[in-house]
PDB file of N, CA, C and O in Angstrom:
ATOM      1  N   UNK A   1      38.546  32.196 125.498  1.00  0.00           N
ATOM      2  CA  UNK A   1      38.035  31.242 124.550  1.00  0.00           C
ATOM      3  C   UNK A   1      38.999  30.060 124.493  1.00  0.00           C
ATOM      4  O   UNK A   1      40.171  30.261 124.175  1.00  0.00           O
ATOM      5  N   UNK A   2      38.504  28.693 124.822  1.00  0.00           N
ATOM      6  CA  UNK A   2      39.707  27.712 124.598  1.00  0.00           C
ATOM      7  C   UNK A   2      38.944  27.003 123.315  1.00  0.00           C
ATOM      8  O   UNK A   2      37.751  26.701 123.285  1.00  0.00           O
ATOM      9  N   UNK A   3      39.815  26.830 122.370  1.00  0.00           N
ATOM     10  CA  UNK A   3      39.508  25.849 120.905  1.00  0.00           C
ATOM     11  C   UNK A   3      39.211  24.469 120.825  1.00  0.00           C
ATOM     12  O   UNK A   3      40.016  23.641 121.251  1.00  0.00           O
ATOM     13  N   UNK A   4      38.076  24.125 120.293  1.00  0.00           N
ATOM     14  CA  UNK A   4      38.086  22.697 120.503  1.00  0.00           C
ATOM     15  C   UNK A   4      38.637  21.858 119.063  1.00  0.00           C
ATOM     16  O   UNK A   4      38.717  20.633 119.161  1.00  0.00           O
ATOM     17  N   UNK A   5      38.972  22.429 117.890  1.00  0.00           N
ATOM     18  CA  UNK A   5      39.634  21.941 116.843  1.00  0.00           C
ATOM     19  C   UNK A   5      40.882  22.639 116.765  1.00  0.00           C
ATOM     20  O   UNK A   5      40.901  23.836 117.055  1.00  0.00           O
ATOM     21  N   UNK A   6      42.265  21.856 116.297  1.00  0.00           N
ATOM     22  CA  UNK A   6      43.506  22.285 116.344  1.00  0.00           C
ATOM     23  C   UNK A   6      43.124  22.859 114.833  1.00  0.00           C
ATOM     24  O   UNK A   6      42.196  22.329 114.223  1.00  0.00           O
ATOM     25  N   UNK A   7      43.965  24.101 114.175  1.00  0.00           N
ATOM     26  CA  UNK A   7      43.760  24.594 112.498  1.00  0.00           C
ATOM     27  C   UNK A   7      43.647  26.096 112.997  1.00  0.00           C
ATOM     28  O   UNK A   7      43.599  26.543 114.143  1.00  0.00           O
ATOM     29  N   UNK A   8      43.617  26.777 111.667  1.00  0.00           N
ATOM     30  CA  UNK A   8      43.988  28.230 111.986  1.00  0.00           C
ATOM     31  C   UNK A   8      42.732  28.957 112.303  1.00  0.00           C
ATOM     32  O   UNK A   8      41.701  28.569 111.755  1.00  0.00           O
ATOM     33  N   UNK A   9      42.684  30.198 113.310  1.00  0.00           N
ATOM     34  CA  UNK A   9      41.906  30.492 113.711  1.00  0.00           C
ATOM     35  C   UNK A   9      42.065  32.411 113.510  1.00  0.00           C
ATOM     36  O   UNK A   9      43.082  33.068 113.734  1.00  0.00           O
ATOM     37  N   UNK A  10      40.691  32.943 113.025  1.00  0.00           N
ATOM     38  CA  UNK A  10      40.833  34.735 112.944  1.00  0.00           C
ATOM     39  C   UNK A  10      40.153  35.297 113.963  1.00  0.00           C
ATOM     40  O   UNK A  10      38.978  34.948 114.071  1.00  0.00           O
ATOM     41  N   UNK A  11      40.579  36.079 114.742  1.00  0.00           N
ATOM     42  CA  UNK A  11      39.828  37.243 115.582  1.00  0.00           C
ATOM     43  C   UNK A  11      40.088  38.435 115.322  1.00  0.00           C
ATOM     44  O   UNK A  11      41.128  39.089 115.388  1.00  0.00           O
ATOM     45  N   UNK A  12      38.689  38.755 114.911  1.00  0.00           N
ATOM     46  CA  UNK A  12      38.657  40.440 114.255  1.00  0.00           C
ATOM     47  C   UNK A  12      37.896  41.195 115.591  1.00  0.00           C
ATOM     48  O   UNK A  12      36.827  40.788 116.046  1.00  0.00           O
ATOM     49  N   UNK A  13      38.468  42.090 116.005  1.00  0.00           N
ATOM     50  CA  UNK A  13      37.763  43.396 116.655  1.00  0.00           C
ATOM     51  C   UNK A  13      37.372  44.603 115.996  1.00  0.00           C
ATOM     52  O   UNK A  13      37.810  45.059 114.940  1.00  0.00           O
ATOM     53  N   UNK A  14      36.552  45.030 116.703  1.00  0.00           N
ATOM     54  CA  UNK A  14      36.268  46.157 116.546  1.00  0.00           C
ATOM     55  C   UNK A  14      36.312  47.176 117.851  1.00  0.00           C
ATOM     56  O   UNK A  14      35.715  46.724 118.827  1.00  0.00           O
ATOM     57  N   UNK A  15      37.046  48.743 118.067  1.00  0.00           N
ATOM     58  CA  UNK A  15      37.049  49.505 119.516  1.00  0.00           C
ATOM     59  C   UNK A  15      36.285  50.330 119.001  1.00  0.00           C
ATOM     60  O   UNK A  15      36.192  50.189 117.781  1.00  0.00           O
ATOM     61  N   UNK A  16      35.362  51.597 119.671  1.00  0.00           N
ATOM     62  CA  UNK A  16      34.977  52.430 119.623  1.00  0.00           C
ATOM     63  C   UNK A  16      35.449  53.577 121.018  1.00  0.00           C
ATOM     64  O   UNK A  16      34.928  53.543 122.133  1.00  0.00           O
ATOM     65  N   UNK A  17      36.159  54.196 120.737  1.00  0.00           N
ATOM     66  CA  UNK A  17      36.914  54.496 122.091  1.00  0.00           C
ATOM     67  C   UNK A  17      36.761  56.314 122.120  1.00  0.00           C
ATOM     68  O   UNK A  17      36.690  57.109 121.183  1.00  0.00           O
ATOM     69  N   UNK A  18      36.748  56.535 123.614  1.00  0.00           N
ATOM     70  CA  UNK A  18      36.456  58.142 123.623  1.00  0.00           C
ATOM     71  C   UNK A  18      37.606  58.231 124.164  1.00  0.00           C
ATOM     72  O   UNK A  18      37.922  57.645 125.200  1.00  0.00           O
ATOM     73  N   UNK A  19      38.870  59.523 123.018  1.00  0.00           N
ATOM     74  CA  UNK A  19      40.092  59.558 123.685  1.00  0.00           C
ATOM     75  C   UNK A  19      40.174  60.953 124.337  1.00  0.00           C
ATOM     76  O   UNK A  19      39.709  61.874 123.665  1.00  0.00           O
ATOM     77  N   UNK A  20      40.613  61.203 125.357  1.00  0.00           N
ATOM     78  CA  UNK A  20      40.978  62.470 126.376  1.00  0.00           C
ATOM     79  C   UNK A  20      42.304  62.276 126.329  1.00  0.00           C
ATOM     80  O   UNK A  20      42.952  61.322 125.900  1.00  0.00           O
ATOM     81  N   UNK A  21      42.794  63.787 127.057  1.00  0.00           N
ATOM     82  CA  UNK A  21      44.502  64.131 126.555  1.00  0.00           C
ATOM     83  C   UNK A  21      45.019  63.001 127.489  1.00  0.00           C
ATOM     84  O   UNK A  21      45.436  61.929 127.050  1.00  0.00           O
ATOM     85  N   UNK A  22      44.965  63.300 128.737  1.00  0.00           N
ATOM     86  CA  UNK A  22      45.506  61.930 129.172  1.00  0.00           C
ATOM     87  C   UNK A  22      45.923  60.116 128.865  1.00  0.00           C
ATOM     88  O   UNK A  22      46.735  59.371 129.414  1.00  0.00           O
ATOM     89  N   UNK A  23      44.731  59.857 127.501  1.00  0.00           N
ATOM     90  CA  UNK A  23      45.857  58.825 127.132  1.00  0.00           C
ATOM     91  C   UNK A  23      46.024  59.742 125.217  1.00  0.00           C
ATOM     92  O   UNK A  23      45.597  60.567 124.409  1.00  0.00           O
ATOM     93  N   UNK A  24      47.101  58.586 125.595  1.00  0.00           N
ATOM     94  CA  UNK A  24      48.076  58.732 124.609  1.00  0.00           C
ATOM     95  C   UNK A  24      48.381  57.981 123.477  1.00  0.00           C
ATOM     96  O   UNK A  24      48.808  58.210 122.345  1.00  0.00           O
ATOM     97  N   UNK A  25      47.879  56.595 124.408  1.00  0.00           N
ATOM     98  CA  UNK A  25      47.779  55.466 122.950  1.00  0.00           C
ATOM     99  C   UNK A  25      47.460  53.959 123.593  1.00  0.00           C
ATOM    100  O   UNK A  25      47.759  53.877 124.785  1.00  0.00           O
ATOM    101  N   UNK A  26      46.958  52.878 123.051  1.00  0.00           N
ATOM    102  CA  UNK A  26      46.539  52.221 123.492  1.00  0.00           C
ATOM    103  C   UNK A  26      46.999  51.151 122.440  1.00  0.00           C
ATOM    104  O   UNK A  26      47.696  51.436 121.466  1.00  0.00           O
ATOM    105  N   UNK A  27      46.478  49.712 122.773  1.00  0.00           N
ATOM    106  CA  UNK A  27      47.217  48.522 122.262  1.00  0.00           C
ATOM    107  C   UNK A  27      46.283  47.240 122.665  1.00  0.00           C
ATOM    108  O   UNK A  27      45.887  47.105 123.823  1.00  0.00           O
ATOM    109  N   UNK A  28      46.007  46.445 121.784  1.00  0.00           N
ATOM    110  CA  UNK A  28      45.396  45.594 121.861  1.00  0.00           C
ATOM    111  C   UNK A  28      46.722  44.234 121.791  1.00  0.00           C
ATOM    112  O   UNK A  28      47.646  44.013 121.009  1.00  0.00           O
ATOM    113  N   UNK A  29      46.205  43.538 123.058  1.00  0.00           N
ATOM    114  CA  UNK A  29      47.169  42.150 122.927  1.00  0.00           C
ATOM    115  C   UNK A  29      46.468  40.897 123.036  1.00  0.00           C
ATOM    116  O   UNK A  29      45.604  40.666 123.881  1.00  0.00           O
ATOM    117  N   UNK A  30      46.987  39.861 121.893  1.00  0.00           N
ATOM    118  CA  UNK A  30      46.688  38.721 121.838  1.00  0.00           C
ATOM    119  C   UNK A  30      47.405  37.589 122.990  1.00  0.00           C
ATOM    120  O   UNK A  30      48.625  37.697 123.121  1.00  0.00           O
ATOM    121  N   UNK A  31      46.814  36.693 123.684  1.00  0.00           N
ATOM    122  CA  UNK A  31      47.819  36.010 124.700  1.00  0.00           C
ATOM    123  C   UNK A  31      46.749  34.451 124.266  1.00  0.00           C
ATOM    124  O   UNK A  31      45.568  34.105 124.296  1.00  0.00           O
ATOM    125  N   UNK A  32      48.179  33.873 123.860  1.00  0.00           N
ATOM    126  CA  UNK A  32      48.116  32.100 123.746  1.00  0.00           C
ATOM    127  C   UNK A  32      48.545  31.552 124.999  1.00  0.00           C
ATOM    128  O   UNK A  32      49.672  31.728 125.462  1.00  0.00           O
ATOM    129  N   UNK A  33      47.353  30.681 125.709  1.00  0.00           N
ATOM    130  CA  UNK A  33      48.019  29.848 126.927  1.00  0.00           C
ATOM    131  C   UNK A  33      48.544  30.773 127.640  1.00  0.00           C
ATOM    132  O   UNK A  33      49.668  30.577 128.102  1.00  0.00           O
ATOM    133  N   UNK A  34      48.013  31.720 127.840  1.00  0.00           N
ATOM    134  CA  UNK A  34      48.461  33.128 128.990  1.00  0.00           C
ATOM    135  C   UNK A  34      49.818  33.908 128.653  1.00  0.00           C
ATOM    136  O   UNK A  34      50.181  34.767 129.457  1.00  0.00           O
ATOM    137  N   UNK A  35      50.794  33.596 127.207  1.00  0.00           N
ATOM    138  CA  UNK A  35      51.416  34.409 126.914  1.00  0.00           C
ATOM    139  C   UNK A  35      51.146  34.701 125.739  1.00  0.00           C
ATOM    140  O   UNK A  35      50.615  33.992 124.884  1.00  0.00           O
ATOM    141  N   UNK A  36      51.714  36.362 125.630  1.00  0.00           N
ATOM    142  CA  UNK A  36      51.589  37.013 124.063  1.00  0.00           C
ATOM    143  C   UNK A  36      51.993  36.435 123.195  1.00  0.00           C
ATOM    144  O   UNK A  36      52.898  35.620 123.371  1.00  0.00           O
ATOM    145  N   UNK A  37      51.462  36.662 121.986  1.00  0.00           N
ATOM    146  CA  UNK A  37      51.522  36.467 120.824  1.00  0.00           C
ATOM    147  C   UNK A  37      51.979  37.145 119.915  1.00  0.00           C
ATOM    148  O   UNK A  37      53.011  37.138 119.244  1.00  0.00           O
ATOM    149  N   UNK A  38      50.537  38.092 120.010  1.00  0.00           N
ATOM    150  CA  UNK A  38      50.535  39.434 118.836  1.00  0.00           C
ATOM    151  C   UNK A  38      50.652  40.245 119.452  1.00  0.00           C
ATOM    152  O   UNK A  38      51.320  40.122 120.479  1.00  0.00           O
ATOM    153  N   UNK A  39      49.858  41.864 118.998  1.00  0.00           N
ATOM    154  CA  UNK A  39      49.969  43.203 119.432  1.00  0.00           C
ATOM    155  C   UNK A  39      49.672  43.735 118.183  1.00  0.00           C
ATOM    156  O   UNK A  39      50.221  43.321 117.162  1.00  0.00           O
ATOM    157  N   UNK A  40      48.686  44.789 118.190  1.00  0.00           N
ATOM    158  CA  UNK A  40      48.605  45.882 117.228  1.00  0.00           C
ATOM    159  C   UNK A  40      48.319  46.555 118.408  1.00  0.00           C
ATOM    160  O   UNK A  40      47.541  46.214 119.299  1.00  0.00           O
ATOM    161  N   UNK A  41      49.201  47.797 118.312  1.00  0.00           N
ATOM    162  CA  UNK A  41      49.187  49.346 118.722  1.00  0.00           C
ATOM    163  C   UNK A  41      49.138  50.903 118.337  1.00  0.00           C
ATOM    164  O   UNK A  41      49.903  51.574 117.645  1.00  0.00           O
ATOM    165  N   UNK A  42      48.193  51.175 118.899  1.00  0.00           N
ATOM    166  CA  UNK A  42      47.215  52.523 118.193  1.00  0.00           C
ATOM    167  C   UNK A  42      47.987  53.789 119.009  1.00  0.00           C
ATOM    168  O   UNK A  42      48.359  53.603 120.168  1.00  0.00           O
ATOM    169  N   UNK A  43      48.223  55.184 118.285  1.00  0.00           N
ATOM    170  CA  UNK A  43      48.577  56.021 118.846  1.00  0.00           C
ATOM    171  C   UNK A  43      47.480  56.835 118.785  1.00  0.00           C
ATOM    172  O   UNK A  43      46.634  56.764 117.894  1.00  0.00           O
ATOM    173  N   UNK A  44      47.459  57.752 119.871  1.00  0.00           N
ATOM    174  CA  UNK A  44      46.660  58.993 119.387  1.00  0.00           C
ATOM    175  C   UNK A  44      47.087  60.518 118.896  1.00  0.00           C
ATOM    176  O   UNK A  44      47.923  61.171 119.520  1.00  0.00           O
ATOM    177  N   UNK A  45      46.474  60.974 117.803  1.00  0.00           N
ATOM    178  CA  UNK A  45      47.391  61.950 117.503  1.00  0.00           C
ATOM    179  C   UNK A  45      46.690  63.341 117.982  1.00  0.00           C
ATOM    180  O   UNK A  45      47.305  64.376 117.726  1.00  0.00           O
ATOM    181  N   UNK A  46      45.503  63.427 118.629  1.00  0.00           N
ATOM    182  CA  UNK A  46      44.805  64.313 118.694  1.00  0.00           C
ATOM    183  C   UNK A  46      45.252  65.736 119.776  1.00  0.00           C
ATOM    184  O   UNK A  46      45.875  65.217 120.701  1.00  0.00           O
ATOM    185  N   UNK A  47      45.178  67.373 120.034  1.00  0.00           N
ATOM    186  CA  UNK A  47      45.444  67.555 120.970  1.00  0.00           C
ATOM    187  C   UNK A  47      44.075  68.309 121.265  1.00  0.00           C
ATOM    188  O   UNK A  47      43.487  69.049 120.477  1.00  0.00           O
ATOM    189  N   UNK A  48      43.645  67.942 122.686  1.00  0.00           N
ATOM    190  CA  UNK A  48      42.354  68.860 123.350  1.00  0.00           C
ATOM    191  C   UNK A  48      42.885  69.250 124.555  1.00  0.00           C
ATOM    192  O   UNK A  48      43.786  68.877 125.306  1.00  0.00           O
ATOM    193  N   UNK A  49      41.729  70.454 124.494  1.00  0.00           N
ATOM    194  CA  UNK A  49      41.802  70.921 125.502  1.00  0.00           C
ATOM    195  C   UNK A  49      40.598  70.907 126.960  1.00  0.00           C
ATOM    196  O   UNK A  49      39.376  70.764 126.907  1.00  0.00           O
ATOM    197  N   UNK A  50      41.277  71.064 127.902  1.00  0.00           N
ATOM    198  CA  UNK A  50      39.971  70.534 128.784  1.00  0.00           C
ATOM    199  C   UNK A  50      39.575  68.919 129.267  1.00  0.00           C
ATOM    200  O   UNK A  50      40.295  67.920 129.277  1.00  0.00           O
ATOM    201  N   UNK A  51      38.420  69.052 129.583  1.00  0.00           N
ATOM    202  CA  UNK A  51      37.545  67.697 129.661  1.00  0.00           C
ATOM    203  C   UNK A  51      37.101  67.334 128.116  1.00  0.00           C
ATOM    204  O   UNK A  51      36.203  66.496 128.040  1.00  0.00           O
ATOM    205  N   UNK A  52      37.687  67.930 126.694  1.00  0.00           N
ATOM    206  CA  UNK A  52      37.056  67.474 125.487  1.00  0.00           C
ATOM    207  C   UNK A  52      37.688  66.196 125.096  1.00  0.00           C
ATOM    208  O   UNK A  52      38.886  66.023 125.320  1.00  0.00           O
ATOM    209  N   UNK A  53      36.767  65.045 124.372  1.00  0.00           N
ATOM    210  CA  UNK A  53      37.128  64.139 123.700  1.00  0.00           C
ATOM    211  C   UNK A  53      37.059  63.841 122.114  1.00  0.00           C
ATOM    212  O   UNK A  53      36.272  64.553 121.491  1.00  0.00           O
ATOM    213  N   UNK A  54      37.772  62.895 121.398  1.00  0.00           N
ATOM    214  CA  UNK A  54      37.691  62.433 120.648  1.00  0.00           C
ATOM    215  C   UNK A  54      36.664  61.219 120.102  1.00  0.00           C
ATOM    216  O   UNK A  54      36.128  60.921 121.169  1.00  0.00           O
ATOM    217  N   UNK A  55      36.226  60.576 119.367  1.00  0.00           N
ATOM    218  CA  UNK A  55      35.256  59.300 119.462  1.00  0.00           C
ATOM    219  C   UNK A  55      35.917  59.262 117.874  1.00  0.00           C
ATOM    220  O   UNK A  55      35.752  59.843 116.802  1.00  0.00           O
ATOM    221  N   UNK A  56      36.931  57.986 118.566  1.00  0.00           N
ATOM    222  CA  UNK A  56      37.846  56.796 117.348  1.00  0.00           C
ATOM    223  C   UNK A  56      37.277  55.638 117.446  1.00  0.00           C
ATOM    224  O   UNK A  56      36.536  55.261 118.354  1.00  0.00           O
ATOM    225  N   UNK A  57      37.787  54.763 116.035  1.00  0.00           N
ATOM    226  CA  UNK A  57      37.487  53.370 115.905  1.00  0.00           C
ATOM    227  C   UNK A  57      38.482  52.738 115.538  1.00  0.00           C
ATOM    228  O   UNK A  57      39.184  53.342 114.727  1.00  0.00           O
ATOM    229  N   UNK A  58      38.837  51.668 115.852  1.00  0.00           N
ATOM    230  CA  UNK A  58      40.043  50.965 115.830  1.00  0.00           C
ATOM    231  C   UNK A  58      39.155  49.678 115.353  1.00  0.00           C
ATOM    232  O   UNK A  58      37.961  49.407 115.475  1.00  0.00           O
ATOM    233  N   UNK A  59      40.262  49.005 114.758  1.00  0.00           N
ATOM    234  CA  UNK A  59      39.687  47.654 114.318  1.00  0.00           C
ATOM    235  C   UNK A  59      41.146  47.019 113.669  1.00  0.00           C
ATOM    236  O   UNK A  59      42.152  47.639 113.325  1.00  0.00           O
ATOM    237  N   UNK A  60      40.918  45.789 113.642  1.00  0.00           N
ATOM    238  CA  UNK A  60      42.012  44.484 113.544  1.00  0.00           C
ATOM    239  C   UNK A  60      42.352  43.290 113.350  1.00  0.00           C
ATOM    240  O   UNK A  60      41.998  42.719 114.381  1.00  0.00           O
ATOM    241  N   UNK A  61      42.707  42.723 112.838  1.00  0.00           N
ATOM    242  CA  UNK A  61      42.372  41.106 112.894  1.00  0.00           C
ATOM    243  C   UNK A  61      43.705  40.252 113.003  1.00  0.00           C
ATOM    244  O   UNK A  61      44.584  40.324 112.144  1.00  0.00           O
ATOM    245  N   UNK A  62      43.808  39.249 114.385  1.00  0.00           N
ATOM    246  CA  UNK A  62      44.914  38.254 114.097  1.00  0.00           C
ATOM    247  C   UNK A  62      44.533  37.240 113.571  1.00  0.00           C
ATOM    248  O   UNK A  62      43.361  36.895 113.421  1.00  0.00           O
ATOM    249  N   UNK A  63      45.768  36.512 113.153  1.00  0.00           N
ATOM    250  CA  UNK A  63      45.333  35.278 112.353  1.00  0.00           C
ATOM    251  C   UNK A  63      46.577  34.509 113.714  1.00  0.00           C
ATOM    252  O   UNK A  63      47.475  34.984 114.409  1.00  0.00           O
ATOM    253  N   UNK A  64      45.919  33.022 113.522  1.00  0.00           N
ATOM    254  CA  UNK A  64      46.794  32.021 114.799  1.00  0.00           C
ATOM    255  C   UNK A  64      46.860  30.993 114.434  1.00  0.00           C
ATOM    256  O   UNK A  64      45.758  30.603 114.050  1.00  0.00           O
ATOM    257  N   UNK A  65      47.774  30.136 114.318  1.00  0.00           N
ATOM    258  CA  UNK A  65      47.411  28.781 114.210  1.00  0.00           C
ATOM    259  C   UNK A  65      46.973  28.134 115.972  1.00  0.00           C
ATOM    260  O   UNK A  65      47.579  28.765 116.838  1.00  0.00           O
ATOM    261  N   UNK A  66      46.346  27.382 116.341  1.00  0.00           N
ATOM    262  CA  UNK A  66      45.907  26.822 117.506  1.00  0.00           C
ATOM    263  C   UNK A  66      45.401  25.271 117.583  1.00  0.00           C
ATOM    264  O   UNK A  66      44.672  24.602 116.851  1.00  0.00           O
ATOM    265  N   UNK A  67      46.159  24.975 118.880  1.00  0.00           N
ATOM    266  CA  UNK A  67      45.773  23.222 119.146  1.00  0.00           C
ATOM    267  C   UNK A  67      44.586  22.990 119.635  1.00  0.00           C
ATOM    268  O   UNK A  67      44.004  23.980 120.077  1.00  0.00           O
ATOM    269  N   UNK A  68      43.896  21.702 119.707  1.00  0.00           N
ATOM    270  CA  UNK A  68      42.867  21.722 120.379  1.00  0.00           C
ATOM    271  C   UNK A  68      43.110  21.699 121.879  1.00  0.00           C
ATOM    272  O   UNK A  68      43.856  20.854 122.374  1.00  0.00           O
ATOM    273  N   UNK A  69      42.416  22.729 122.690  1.00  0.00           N
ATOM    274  CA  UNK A  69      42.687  22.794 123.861  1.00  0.00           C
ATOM    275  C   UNK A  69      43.286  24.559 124.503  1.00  0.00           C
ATOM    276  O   UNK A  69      43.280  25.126 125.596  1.00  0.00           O
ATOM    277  N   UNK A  70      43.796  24.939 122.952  1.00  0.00           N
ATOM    278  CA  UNK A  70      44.872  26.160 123.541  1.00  0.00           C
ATOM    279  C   UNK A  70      43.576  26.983 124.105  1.00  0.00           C
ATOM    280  O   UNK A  70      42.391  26.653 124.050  1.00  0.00           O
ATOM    281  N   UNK A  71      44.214  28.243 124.706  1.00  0.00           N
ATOM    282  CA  UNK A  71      42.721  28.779 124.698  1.00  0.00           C
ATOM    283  C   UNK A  71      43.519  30.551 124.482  1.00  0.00           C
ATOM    284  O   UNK A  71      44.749  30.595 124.462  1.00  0.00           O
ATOM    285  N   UNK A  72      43.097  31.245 124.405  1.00  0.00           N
ATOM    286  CA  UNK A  72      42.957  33.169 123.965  1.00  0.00           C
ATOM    287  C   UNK A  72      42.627  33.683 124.734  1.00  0.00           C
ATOM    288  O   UNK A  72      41.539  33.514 125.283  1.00  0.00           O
ATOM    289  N   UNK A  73      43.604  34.616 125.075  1.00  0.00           N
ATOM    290  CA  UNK A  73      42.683  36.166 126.154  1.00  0.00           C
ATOM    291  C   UNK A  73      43.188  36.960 124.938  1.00  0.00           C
ATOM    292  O   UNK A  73      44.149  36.730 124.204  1.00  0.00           O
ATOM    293  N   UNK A  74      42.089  38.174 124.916  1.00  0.00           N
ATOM    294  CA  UNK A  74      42.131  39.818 123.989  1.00  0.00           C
ATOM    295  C   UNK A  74      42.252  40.368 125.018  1.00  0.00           C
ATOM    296  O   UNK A  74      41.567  40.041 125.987  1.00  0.00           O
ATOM    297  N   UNK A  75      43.285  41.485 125.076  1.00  0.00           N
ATOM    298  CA  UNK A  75      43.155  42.428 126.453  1.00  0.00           C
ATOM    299  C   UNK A  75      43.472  43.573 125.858  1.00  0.00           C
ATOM    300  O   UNK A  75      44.351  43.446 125.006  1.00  0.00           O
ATOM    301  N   UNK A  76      42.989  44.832 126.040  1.00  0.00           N
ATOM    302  CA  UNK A  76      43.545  46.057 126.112  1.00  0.00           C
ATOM    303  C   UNK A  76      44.339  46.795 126.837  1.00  0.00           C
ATOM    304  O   UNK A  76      44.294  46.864 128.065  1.00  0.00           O
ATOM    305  N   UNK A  77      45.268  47.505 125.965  1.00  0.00           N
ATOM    306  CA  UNK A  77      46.340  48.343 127.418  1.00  0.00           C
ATOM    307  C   UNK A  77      46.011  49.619 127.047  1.00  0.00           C
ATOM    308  O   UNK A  77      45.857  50.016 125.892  1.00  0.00           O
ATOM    309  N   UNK A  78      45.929  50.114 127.840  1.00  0.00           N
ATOM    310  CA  UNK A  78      46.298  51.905 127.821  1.00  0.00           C
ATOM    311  C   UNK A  78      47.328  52.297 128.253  1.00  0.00           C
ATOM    312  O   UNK A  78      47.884  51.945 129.294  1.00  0.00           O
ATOM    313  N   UNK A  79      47.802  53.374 127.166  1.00  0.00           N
ATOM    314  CA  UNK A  79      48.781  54.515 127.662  1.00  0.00           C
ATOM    315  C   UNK A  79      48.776  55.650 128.252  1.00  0.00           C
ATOM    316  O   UNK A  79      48.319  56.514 127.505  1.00  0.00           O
ATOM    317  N   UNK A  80      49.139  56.114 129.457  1.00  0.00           N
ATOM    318  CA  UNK A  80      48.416  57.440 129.764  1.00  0.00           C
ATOM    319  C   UNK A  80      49.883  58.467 130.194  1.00  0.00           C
ATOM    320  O   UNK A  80      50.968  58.101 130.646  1.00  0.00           O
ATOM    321  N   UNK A  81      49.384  59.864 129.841  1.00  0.00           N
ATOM    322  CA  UNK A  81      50.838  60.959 130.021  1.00  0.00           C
ATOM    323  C   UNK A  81      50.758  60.952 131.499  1.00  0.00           C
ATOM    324  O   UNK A  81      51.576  61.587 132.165  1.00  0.00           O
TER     325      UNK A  81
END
């Protein structure tokens, strides 16, 4: 997303995520002009066994100030054991 008015700007998400033992925790990152910003990071606390999953929701909101022109990537990371 690049901004066409400079002033403060909110992006709220919402995840709906199916967690298996293999990850472990995951993290949502904000990047201004292709570097970070923010970060909120989610752990998982769950333990299964098998192929069983979990079905979590994560949700968040940054707040930014931004120029006209800057522009936003949202990216997700995963953690895996």
């Amino acid at each position: 997303l690049t901004v066409p008015v400079t002033g403060y700007y909110i992006f709220h998400y919402a995840i709906a995520a199916n967690i298996y033992n293999d990850i472990r925790a995951f993290g949502v990152r904000l990047f201004k002009n292709g570097s970070q910003t923010q970060a909120h990071n989610y752990h998982s606390a769950h333990y299964l066994g098998g192929a069983s999953a979990t079905h979590d929701m994560f949700t968040g909101t940054f707040l930014i100030s931004l120029a006209a022109s800057d522009y936003i990537r949202l990216l997700i990371k995963l953690e895996i054991n």
